[in-house]
N, C-alpha and C positions, 0 to 999 in steps of 0.2 A: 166551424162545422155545425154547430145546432142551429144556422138560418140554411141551409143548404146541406143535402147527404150527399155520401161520397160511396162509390163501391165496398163493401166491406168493412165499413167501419159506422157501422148501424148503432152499434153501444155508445160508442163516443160521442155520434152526434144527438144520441138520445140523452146523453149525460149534458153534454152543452146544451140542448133546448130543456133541458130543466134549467138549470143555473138562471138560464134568460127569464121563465115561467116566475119564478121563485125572484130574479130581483122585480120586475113588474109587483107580484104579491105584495113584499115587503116594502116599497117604495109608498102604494098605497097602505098599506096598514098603518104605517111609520112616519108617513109625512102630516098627522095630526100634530105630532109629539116634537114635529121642528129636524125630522131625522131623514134625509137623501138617503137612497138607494140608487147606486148605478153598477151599470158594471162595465168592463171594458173587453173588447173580442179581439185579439189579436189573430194579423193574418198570415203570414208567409213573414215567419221575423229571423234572422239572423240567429240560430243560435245550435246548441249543441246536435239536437233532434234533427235539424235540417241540413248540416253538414255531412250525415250519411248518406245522404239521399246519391242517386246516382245523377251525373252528367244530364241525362234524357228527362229523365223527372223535375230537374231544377228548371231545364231550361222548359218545358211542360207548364210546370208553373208561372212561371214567369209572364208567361204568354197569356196566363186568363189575368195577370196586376194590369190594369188601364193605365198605371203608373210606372212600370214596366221596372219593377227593380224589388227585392227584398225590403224591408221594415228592419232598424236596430231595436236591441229592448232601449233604448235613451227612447226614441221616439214610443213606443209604448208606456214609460216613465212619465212623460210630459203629461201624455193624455190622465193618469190615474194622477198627477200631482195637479192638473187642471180641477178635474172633478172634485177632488180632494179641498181644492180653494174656497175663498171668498168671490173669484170670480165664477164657482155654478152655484152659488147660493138658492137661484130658481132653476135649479135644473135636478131632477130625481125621476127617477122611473127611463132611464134612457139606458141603451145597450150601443156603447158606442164602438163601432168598429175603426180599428187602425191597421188598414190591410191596402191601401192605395188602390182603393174600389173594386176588392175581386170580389165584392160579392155586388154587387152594382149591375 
């Protein structure tokens, strides 16, 4: 939500385009000191929140994923235990989305 607004939910996406603001900030402040900043955007994930949703709306959603299916939190897992690795050693300052391109 904070790369893109949605009707109505103006606070939220102004809350997530901080978070983005603020890891960019700290990646640069922090990356003299040996210290990565990232963050991770989850899109349309499986979980409690989205289970309400109704029939119309799921399938709504569904239709803007280019990857055309919901995200589990394991797959959003991966990604923060990636970052978290020795394999992004040169990666900080990135906001990586795990959303099977809806915002693409």
């Amino acid at each position: 939500m904070g790369r893109f607004g949605n009707a109505g939910q103006a606070l939220y996406a102004a809350s997530k385009s901080a978070l983005i603001g603020a890891t960019y900030s700290a990646a640069k402040e922090l990356a003299p000191y040996g210290i990565r900043v990232n963050a991770v955007a989850p899109g349309f994930i499986e979980t409690e929140l989205v289970q309400g949703f109704t029939e119309q709306k799921r399938e709504q959603t569904l239709r803007s994923i280019p990857m055309g299916r919901q995200g589990t939190p394991e797959e959003v897992a991966d990604v923060a235990l990636f970052l978290a690795s020795s394999l992004a050693r040169y990666v900080t300052g990135q906001v990586v989305g795990v959303d099977g391109g809806m915002v693409v």
